[in-house]
TIKOL-580179 format. One line per 5 residues: number of its first residue (from 0); their letters; for each residue x, y, z of N, C-alpha, C. Coordinates in steps of 0.05 Angstrom, whole numbers, plus 5000, padded with zeros to 4 digits. Layout:
N
NUM = A = X,Y,Z,X,Y,Z,X,Y,Z; ...
***
This chain:
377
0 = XXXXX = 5017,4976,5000,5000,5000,5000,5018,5025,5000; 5008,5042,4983,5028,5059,4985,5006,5093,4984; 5011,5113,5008,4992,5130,5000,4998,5157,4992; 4977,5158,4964,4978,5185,4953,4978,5214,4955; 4953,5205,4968,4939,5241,4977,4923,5228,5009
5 = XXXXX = 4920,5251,5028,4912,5240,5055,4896,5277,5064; 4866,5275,5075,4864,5301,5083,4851,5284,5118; 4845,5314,5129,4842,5297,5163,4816,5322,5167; 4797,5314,5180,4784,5339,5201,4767,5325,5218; 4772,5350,5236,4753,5331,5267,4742,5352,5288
10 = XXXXX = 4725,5349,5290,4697,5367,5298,4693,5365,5327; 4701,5367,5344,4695,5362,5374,4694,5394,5393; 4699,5390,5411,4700,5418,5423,4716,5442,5408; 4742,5434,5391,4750,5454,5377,4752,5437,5349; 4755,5449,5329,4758,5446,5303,4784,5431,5298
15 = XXXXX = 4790,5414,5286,4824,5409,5273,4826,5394,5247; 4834,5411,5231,4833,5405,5204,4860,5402,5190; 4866,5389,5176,4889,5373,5159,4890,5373,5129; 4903,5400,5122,4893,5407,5093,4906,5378,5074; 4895,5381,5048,4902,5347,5034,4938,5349,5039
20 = XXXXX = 4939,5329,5031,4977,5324,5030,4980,5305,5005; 4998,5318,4991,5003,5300,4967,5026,5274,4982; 5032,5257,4977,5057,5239,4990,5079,5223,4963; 5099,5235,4973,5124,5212,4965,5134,5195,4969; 5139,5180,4959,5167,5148,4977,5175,5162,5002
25 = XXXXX = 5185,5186,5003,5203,5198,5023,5181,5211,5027; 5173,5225,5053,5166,5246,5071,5174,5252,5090; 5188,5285,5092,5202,5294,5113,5180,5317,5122; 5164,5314,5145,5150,5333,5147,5166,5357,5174; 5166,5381,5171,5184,5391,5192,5168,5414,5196
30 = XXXXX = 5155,5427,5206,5151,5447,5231,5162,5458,5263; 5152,5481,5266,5151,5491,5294,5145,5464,5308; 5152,5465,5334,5147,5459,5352,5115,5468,5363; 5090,5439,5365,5070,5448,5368,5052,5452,5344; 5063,5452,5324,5041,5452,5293,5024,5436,5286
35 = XXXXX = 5032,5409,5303,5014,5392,5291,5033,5352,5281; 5053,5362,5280,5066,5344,5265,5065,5310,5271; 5066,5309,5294,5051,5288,5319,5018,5271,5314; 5006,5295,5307,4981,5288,5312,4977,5275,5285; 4985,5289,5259,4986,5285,5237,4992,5245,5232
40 = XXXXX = 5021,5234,5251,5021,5218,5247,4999,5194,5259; 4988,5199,5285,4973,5193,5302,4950,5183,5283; 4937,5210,5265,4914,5204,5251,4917,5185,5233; 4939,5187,5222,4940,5166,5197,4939,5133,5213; 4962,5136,5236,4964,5113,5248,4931,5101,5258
45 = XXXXX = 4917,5120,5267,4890,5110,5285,4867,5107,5255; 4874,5113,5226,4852,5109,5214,4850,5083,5211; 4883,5070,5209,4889,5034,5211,4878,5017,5226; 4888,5031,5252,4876,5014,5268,4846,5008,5282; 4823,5034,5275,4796,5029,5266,4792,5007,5250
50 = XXXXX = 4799,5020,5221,4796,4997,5200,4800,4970,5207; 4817,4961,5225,4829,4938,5247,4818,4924,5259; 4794,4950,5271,4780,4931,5296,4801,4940,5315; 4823,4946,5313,4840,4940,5340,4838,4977,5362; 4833,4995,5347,4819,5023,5368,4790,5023,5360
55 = XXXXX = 4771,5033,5382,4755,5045,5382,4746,5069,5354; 4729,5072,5354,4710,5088,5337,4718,5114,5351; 4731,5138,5336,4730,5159,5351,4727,5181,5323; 4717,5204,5337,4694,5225,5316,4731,5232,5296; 4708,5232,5271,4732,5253,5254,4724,5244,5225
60 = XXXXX = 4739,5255,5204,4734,5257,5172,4759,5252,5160; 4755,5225,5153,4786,5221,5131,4780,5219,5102; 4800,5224,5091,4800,5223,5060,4822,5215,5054; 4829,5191,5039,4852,5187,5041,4854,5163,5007; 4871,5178,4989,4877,5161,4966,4903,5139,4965
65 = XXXXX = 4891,5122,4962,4922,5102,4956,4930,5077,4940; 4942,5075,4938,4951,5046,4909,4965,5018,4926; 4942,5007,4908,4955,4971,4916,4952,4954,4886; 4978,4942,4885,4987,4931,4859,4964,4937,4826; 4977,4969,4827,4971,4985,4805,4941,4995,4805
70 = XXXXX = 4929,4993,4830,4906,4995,4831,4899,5022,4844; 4879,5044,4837,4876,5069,4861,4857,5060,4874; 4857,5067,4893,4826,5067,4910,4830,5098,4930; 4800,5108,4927,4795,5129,4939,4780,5121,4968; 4784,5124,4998,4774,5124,5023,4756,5147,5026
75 = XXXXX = 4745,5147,5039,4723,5168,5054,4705,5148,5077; 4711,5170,5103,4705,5153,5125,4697,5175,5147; 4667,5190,5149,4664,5195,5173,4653,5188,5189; 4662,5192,5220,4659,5182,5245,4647,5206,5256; 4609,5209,5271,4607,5230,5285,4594,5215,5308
80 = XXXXX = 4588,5237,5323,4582,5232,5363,4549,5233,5360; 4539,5218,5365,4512,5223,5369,4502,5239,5404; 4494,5254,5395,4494,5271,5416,4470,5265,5435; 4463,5249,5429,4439,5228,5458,4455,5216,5469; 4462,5193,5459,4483,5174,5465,4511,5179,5479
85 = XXXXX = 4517,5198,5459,4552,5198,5468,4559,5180,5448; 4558,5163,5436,4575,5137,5423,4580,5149,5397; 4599,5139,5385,4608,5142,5354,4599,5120,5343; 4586,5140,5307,4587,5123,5294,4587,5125,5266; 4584,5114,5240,4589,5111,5226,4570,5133,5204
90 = XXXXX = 4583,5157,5196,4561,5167,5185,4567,5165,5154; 4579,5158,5145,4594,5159,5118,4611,5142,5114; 4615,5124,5089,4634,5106,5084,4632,5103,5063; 4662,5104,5044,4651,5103,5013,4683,5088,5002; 4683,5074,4988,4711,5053,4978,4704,5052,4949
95 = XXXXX = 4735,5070,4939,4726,5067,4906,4750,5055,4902; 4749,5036,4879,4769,5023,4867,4773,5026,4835; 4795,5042,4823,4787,5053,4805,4763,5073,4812; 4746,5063,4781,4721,5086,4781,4694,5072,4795; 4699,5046,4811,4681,5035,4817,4676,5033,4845
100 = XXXXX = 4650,5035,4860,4647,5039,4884,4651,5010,4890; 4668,5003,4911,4659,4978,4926,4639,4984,4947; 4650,5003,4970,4629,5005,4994,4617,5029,4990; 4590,5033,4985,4573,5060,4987,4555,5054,5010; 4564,5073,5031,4549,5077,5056,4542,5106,5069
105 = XXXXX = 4517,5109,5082,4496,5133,5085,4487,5133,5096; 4492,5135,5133,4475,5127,5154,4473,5096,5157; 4452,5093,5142,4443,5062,5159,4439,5047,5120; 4442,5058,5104,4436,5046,5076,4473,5042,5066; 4461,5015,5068,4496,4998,5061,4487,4987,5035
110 = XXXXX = 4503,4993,5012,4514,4977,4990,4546,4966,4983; 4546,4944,4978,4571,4927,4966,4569,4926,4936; 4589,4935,4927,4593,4932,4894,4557,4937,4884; 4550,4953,4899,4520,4955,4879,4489,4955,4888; 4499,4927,4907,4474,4914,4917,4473,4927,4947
115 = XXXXX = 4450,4927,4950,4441,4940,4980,4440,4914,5003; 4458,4921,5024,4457,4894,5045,4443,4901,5067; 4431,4882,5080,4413,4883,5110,4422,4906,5125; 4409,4919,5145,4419,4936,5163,4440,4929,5174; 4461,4938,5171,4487,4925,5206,4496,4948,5225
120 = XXXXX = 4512,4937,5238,4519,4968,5263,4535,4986,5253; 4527,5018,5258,4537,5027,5242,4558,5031,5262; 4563,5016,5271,4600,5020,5300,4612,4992,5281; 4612,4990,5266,4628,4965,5249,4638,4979,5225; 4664,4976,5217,4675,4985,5194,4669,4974,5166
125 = XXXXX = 4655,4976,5143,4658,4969,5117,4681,4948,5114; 4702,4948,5111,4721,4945,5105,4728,4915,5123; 4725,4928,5146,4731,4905,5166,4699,4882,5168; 4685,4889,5162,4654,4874,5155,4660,4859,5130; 4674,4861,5108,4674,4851,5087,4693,4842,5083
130 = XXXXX = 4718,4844,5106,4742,4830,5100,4757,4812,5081; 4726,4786,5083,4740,4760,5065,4725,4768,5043; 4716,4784,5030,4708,4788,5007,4725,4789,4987; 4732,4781,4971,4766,4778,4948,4768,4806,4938; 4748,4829,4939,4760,4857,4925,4764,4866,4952
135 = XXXXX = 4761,4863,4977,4766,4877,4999,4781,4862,5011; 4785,4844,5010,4815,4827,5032,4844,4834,5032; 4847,4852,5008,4875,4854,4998,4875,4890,5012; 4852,4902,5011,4847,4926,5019,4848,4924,5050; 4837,4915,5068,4847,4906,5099,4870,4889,5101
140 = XXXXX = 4874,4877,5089,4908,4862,5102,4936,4891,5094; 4922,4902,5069,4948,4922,5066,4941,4951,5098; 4917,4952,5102,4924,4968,5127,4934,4958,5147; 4939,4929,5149,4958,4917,5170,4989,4932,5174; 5000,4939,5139,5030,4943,5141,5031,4974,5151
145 = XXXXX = 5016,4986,5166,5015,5016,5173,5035,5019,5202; 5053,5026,5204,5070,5025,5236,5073,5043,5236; 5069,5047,5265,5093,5072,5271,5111,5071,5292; 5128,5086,5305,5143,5079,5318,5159,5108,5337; 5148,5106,5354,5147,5117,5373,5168,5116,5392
150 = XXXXX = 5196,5126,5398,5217,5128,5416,5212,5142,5445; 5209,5142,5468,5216,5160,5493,5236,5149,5507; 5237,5171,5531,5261,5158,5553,5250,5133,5572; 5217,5132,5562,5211,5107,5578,5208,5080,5567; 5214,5085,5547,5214,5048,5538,5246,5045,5540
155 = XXXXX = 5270,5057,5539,5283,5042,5551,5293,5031,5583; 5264,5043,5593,5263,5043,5625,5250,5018,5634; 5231,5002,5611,5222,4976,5613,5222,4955,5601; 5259,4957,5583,5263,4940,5571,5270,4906,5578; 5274,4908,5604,5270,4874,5618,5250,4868,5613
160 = XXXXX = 5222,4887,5621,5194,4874,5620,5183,4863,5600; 5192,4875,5572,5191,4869,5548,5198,4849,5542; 5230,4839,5551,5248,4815,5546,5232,4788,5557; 5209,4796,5574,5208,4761,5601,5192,4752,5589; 5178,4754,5560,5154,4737,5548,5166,4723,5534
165 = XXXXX = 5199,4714,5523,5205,4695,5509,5210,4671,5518; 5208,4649,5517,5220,4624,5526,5240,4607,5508; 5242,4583,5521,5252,4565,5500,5248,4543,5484; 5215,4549,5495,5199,4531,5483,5193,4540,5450; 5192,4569,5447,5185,4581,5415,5203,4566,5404
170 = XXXXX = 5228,4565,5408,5242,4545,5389,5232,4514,5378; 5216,4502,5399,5216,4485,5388,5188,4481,5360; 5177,4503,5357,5160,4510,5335,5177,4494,5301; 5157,4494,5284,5178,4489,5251,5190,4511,5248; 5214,4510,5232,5227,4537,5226,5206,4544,5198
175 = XXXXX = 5197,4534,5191,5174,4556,5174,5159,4577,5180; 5150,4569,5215,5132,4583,5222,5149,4620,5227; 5173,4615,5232,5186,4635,5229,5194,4660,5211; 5177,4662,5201,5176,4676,5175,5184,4708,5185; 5201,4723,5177,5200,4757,5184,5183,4770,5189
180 = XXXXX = 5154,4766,5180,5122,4782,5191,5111,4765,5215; 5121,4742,5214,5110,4738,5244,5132,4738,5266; 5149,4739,5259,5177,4754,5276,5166,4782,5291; 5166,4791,5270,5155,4826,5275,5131,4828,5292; 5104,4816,5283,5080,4814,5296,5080,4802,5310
185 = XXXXX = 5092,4778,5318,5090,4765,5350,5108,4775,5372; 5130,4784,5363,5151,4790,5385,5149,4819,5385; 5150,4840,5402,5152,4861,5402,5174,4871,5409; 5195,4856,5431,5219,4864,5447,5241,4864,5422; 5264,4872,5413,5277,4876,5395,5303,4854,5400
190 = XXXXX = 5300,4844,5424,5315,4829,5441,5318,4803,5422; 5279,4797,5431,5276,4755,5423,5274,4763,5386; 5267,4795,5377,5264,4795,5347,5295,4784,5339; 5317,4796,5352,5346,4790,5343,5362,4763,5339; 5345,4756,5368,5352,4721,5366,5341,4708,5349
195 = XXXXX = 5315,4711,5342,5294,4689,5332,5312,4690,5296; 5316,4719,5288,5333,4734,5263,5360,4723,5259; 5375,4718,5279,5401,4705,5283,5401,4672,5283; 5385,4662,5287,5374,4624,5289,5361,4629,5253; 5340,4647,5259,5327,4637,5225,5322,4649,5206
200 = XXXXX = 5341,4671,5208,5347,4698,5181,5373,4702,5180; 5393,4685,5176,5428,4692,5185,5426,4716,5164; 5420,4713,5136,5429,4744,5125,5414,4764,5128; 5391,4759,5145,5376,4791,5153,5390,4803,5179; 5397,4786,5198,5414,4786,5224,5437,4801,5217
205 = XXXXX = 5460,4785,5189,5482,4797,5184,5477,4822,5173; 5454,4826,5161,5453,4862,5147,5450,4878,5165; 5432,4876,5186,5427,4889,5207,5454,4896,5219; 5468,4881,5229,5495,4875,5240,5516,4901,5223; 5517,4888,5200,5538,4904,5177,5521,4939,5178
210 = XXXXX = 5500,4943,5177,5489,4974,5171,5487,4984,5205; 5486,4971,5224,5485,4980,5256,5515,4994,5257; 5534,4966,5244,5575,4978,5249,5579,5005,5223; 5562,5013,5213,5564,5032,5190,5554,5067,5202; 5532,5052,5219,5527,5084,5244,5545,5083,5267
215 = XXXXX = 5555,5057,5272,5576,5067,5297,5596,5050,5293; 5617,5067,5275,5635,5050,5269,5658,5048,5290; 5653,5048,5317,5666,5036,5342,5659,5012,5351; 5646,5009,5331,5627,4973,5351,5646,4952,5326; 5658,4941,5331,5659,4911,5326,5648,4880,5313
220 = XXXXX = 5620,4885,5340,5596,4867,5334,5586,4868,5353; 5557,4859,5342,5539,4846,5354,5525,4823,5355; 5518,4812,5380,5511,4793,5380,5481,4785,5402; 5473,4763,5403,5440,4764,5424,5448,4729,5441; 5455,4737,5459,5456,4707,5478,5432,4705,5485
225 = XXXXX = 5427,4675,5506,5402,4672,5527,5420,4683,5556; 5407,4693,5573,5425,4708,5594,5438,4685,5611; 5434,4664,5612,5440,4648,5625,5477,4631,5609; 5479,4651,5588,5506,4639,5579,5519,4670,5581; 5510,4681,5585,5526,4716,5587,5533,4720,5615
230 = XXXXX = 5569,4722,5627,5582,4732,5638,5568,4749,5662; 5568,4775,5648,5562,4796,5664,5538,4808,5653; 5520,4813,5665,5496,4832,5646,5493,4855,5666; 5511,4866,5677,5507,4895,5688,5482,4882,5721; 5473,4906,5723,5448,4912,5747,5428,4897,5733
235 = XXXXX = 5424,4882,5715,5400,4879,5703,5384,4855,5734; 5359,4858,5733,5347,4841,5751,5329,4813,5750; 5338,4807,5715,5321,4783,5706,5333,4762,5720; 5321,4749,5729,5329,4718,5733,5351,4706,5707; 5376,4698,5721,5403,4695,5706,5396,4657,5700
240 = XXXXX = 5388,4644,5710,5381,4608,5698,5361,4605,5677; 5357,4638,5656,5322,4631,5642,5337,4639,5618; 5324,4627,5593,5334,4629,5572,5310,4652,5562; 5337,4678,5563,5321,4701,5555,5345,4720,5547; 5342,4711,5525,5351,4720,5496,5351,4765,5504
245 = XXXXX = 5384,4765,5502,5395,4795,5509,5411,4800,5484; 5411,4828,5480,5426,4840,5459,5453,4849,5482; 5477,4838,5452,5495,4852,5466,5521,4867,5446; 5533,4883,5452,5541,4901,5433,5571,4908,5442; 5591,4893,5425,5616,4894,5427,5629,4916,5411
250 = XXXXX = 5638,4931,5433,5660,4952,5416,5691,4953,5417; 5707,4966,5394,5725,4959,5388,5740,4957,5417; 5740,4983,5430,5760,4982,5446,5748,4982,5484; 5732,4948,5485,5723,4951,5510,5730,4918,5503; 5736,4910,5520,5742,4879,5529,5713,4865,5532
255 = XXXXX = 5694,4869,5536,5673,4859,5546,5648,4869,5524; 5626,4853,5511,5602,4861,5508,5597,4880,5519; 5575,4901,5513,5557,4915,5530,5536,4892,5530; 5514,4897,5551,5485,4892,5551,5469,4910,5543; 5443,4898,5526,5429,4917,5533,5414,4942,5549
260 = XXXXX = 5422,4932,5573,5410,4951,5588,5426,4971,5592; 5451,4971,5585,5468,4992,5588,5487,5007,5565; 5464,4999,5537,5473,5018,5521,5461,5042,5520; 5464,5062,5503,5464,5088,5501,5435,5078,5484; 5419,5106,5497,5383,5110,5474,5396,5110,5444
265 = XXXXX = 5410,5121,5442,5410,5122,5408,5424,5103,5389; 5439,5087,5406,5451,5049,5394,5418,5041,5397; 5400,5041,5418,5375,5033,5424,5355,5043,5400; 5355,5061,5393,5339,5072,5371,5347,5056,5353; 5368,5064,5344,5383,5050,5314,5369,5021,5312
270 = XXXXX = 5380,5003,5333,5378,4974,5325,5354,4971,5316; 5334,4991,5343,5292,4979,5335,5289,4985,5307; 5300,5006,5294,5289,5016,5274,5301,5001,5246; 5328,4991,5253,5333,4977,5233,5317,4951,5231; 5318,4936,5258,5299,4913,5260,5269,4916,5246
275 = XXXXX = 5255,4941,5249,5234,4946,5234,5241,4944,5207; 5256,4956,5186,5251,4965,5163,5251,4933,5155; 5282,4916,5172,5284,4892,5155,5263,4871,5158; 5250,4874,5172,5225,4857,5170,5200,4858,5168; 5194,4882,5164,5169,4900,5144,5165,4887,5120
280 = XXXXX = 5145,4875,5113,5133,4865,5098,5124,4880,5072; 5136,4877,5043,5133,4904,5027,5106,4916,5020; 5117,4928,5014,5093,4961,5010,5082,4971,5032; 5100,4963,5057,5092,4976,5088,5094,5011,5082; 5080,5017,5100,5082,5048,5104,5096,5048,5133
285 = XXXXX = 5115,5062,5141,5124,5070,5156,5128,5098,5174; 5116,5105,5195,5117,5126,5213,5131,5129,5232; 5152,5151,5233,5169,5155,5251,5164,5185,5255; 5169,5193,5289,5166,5216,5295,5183,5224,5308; 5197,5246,5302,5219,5258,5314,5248,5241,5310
290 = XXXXX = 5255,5230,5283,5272,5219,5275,5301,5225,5288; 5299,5246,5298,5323,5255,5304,5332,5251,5334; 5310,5245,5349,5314,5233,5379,5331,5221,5392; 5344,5223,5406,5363,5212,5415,5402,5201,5392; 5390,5215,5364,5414,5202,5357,5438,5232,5358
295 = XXXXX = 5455,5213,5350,5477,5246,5346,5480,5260,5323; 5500,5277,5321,5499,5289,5287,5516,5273,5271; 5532,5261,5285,5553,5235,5267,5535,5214,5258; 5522,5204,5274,5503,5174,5268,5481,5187,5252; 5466,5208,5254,5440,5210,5242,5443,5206,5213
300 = XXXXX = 5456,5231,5196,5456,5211,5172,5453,5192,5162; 5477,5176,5178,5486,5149,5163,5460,5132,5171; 5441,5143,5194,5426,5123,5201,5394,5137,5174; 5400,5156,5166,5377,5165,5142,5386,5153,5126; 5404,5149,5109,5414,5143,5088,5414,5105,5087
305 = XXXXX = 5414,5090,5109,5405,5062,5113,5378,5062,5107; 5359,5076,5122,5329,5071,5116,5313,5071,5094; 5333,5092,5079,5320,5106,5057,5331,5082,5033; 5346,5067,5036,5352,5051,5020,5326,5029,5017; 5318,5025,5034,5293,5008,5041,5265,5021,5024
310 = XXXXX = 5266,5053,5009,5246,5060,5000,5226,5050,4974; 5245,5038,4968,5223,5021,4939,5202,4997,4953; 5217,4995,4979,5202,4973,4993,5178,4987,5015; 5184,5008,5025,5175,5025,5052,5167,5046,5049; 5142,5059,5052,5145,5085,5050,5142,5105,5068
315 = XXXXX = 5168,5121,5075,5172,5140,5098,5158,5161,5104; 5142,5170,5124,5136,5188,5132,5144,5195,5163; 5161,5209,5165,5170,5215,5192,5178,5255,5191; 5175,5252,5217,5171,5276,5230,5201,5295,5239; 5200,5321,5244,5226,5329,5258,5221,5363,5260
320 = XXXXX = 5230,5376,5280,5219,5396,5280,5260,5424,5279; 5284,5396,5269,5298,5419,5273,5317,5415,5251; 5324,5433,5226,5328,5439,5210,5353,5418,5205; 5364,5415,5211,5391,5400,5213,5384,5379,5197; 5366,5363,5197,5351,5341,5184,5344,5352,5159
325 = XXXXX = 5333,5368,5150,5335,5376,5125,5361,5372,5104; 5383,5379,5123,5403,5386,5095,5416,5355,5093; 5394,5338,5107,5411,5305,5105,5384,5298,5081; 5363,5306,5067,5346,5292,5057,5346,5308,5037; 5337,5300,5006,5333,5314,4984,5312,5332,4985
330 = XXXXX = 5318,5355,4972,5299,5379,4980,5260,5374,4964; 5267,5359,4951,5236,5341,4937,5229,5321,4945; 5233,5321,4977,5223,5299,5001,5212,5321,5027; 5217,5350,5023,5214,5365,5042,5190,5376,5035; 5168,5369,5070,5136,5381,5067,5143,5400,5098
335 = XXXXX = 5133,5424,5089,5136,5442,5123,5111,5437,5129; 5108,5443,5150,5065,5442,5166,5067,5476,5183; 5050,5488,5175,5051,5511,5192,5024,5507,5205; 5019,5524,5218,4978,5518,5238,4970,5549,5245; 4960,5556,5230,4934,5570,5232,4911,5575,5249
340 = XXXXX = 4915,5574,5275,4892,5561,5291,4893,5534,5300; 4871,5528,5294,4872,5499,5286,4866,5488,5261; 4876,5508,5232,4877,5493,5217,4904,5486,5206; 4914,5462,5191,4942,5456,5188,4949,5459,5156; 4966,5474,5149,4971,5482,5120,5003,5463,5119
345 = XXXXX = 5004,5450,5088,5019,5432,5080,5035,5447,5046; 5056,5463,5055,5077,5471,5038,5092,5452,5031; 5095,5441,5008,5114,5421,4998,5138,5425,4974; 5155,5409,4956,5178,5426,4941,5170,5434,4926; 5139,5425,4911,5129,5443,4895,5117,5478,4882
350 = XXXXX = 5118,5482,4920,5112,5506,4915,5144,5525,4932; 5148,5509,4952,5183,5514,4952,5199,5523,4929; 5198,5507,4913,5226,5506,4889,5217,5529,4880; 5196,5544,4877,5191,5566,4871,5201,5584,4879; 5199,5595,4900,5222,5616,4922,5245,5611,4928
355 = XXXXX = 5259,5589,4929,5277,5563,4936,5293,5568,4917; 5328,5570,4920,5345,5564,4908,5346,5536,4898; 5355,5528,4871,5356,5505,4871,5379,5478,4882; 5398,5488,4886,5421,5488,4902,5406,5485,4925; 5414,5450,4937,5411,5433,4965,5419,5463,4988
360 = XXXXX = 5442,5473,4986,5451,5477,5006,5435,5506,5011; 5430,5518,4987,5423,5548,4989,5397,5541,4999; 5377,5531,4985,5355,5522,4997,5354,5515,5031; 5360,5507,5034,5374,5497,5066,5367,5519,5077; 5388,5534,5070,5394,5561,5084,5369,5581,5088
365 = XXXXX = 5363,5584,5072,5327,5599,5057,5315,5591,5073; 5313,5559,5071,5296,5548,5097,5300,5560,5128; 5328,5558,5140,5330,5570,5156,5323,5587,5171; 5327,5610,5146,5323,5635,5150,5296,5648,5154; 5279,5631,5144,5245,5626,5143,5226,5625,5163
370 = XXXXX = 5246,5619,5187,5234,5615,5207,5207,5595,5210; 5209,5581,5198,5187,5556,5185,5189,5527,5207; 5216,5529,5218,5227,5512,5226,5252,5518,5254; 5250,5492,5264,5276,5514,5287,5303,5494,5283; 5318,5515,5290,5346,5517,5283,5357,5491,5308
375 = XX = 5379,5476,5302,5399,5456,5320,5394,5429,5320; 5405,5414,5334,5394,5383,5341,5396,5378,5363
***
């Protein structure tokens, strides 16, 4: 799935609207601090996981165009509050493929490809109601590949807790069952993803490995024990006789592994994010916010320039609100968001290159100077 054009609005106590957005392979969206840039990903992320079943029904208006193997389909999906109730529900639903409607929905009058079907709830999604239908199954499994990925200072604060759901019993599963999408979807800890990757992906393990020593070319290697064969693992407080699979990260000039628990957030960033792209399942969309979190100005690059290799397969939309990140991405990947209130306006290189030197670096600068965006890392 890959998406084209995306607009947002949502009606509750205050207004918040999301003018359309055209999209590329690459999207670097960069604003102020506070514009919006966050929420922007949020919405795209939460239209998925409606469609899912997996969030709640909550009020708002999407529009959203996108292609699956050469195919367009146009979305339209509103959600309003019934104001007796309180509850959300389904006031609008419409799925075009090509020029043809699959789902035309209007209140409580549902049609499929034409035909008018029984009343159903209107707290049930189209999409997700018709799932196994063969023109809609390929349309719900591709909103499966929608992620995003979310960094704070608190997930590396509960990264044991994460680690204690593996055993050593998964091993004894077929190695078929191991496939890279159910790597990704069953395991969430980046820990048992590395091991399970290292036992039954040796060349996804070794790429990972080879592009991790390419952002920090002081490391050596890496590697993922069960803790119960690792030395020293720092303060960590897991039970040391359980086979629970630890990342550990040898650098050139330290005698000893690190542990996970005592590397640096931004070795911690790197690895999750590489572990994502390589086992993203193609024509994933990918959401990252605040790309620039925790890494340094030495590693960030090298760590854009890995992901972005992944783009014929992935398509990037991630966030950043400080200029620095710009002059690492091609200037026809760069969307600013400014906000109006609460409405959100989407400047992209199209209307850029217009005012815009064409020259990466001058442009840069222009940008800068624009005050569009804030200055450092």
């Amino acid at each position: 799935m890959k998406v084209i054009s995306y607009k947002f609005a949502e009606k509750k106590n205050v207004s918040f609207v999301i003018d359309q957005i055209k999209f590329d392979d690459i999207n670097l969206f960069g604003g102020l601090s506070g514009v919006g840039k966050t929420r922007l990903l949020n919405t795209i992320h939460n239209l998925s996981l409606i469609i899912r079943k997996e969030k709640k029904l909550s009020a708002g208006y999407w529009e959203i165009e996108f292609s699956i193997d050469k195919k367009t389909y146009h979305y339209t999906l509103d959600l309003k509050i019934d104001p007796d109730s309180g509850n959300v529900f389904i006031n609008k639903e419409i799925l075009i493929e090509n020029q043809k409607k699959l789902i035309e929905r209007n209140g409580r009058n549902f049609k499929f490809a034409g035909e008018r079907l029984p009343k159903l709830s209107q707290e049930d999604i189209g999409i997700f109601l018709l799932r196994e239908e063969p023109n809609i199954e390929n349309v719900f499994s591709e909103f499966k590949k929608v992620f995003i990925r979310r960094l704070n200072p608190f997930y590396y604060e509960n990264v044991e807790e994460q680690i204690l759901g593996f055993s050593k019993e998964i091993l004894t599963l077929k190695k078929e069952k191991f496939t890279l999408e159910y790597i990704k979807n069953k395991f969430k800890d980046v820990n048992s993803q590395l091991y399970l990757l290292k036992e039954f992906h040796k060349d996804v393990f070794s790429g990972i490995e080879s592009d991790f020593k390419n952002i920090f070319p002081f490391v050596e290697k890496i590697d993922v024990k069960p803790i119960n064969e690792i030395e020293d693992v720092g303060g960590s407080s897991l039970p040391k006789d359980t086979f629970i699979p630890v990342l550990l990260i040898k650098e050139k000039k330290l005698k000893k592994p690190v542990p996970v628990f005592s590397i640096s957030s931004g070795m911690m960033r790197a690895v999750i994010q590489l572990v994502d792209v390589y086992t993203m399942p193609e024509n994933s969309i990918y959401l990252i916010d605040e790309i620039e979190n925790s890494m340094g100005i030495r590693s960030l690059p090298v760590m854009i320039d890995i992901l972005f290799k992944f783009s014929g397969k992935i398509q990037f939309i991630f966030t950043t609100h400080h200029a620095y990140i710009f002059n690492n991405v091609d200037v026809k990947y760069w969307k600013i968001l400014t906000r109006d209130g609460s409405h959100i306006k989407v400047t992209d290189w199209t209307v850029l290159k217009e005012k815009y030197s064409k020259s990466h670096q001058d442009a840069y600068i222009q940008l800068l100077n624009s005050e569009m965006i804030e200055d450092g890392v």
